[in-house]
N, C-alpha and C positions, 0 to 999 in steps of 0.2 A: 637153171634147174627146171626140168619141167615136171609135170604131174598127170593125173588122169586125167583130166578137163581136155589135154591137146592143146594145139598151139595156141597162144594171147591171139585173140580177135585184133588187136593193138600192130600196127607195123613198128611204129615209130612214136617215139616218144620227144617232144620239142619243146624246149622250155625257151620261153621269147623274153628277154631283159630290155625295157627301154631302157638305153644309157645317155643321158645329157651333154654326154664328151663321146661322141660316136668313135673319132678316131684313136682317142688312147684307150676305150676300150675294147678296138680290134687290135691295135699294137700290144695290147696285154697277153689278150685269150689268143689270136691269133698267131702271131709272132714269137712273144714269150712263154706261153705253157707249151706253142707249136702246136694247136687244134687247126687242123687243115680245112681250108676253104672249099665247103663243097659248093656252092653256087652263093651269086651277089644278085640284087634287084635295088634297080631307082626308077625314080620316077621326075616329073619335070617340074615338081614343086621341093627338087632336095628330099626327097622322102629314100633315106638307103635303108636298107638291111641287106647283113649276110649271115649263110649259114656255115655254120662250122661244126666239122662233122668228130665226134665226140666219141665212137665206137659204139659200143653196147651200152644202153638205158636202162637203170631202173627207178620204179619209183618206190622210197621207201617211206612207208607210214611208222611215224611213232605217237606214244603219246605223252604226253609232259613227263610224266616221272621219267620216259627213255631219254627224254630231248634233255632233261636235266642231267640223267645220267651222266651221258655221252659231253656232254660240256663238262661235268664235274672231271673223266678221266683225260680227256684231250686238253683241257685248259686249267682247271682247276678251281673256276666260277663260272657263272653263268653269263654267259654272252650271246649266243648264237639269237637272232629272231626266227620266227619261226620260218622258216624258208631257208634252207643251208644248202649248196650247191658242194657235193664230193668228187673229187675226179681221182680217178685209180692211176698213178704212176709207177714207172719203173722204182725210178729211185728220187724217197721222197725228200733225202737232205738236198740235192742239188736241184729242185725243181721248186722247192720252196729257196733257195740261194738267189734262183733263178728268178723269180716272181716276186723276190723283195727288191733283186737288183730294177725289175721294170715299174714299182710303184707301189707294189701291196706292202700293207704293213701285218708283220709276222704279232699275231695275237698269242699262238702258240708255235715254240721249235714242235719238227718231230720227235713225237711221244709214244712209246710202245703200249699196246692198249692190252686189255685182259681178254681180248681172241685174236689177239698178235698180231695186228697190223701196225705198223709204223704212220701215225697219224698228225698233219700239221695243219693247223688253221691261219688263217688269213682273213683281213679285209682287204677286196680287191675293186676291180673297174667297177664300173655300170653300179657302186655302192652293192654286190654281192655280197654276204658274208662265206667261205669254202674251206674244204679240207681238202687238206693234196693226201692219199694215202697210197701205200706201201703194203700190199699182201706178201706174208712171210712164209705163210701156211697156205696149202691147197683146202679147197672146198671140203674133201672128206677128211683133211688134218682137221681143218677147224669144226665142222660137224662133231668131231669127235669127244671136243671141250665142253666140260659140264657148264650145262645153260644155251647150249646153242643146238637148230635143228630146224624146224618149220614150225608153222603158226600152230597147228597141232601139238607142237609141243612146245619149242620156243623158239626165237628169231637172232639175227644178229645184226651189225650197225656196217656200213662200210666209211 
């Protein structure tokens, strides 16, 4: 969505996870969700990282009462810490199948939420907490549902 400000000064959005299990947590994200390797760097003290190219970034602010929300409907208590990583999937029963079969443990099945995305959480690699979700609705479907819009008016959760 853009607005009148113009493009985000922002190119790119990177979120860096140290993971203590480097390799089962590229066999996770990498292999299992299948976030494609956009470049690797080492160095000659064992120091790796890779980046894995994730599509479109955003960052979304909430604030406790929303963070409580969004646990209360996906899960049905409060779990997430504050930092919750969501990746938008095709389809979220088989990619939450997928991502139990490589190690996470399913916190929540996919759950259809009250602006109709099909939403499932996990703890995964790198001690993440995420939701895998499922848009069922287009942007101007979902705009359309009482309570959702812009900060202006109101927001919504992915």
């Amino acid at each position: 969505m853009t607005d009148d400000r113009g493009p985000s000064p922002v190119r790119q959005l990177r979120l860096v996870v140290e993971a203590e299990d480097y390799e089962a947590a590229l066999a996770f994200y990498r292999d299992a969700l299948g976030l494609p390797e956009q470049a690797a760097f080492s160095s000659d003290e064992d120091a790796r990282v890779v980046i894995l190219d994730v599509g479109r970034a955003t960052l979304e602010i909430a604030n406790p009462a929303h963070k409580r929300y969004i646990d209360d409907v996906e899960v049905g208590r409060q779990v997430a810490p504050k930092i919750r990583v969501a990746f938008e999937v095709d389809d979220a029963q088989a990619t939450t199948d997928r991502l139990v079969s490589a190690g996470a443990e399913q916190v929540a099945p996919p759950t259809l939420t009250p602006w109709q995305s099909l939403n499932a959480r996990l703890d995964a690699a790198a001690g993440l907490h995420i939701t895998v979700f499922q848009e069922t609705l287009t942007d101007d479907e979902r705009r359309s549902l009482n309570g959702f819009g812009t900060e202006t008016g109101t927001s919504t959760d992915g």
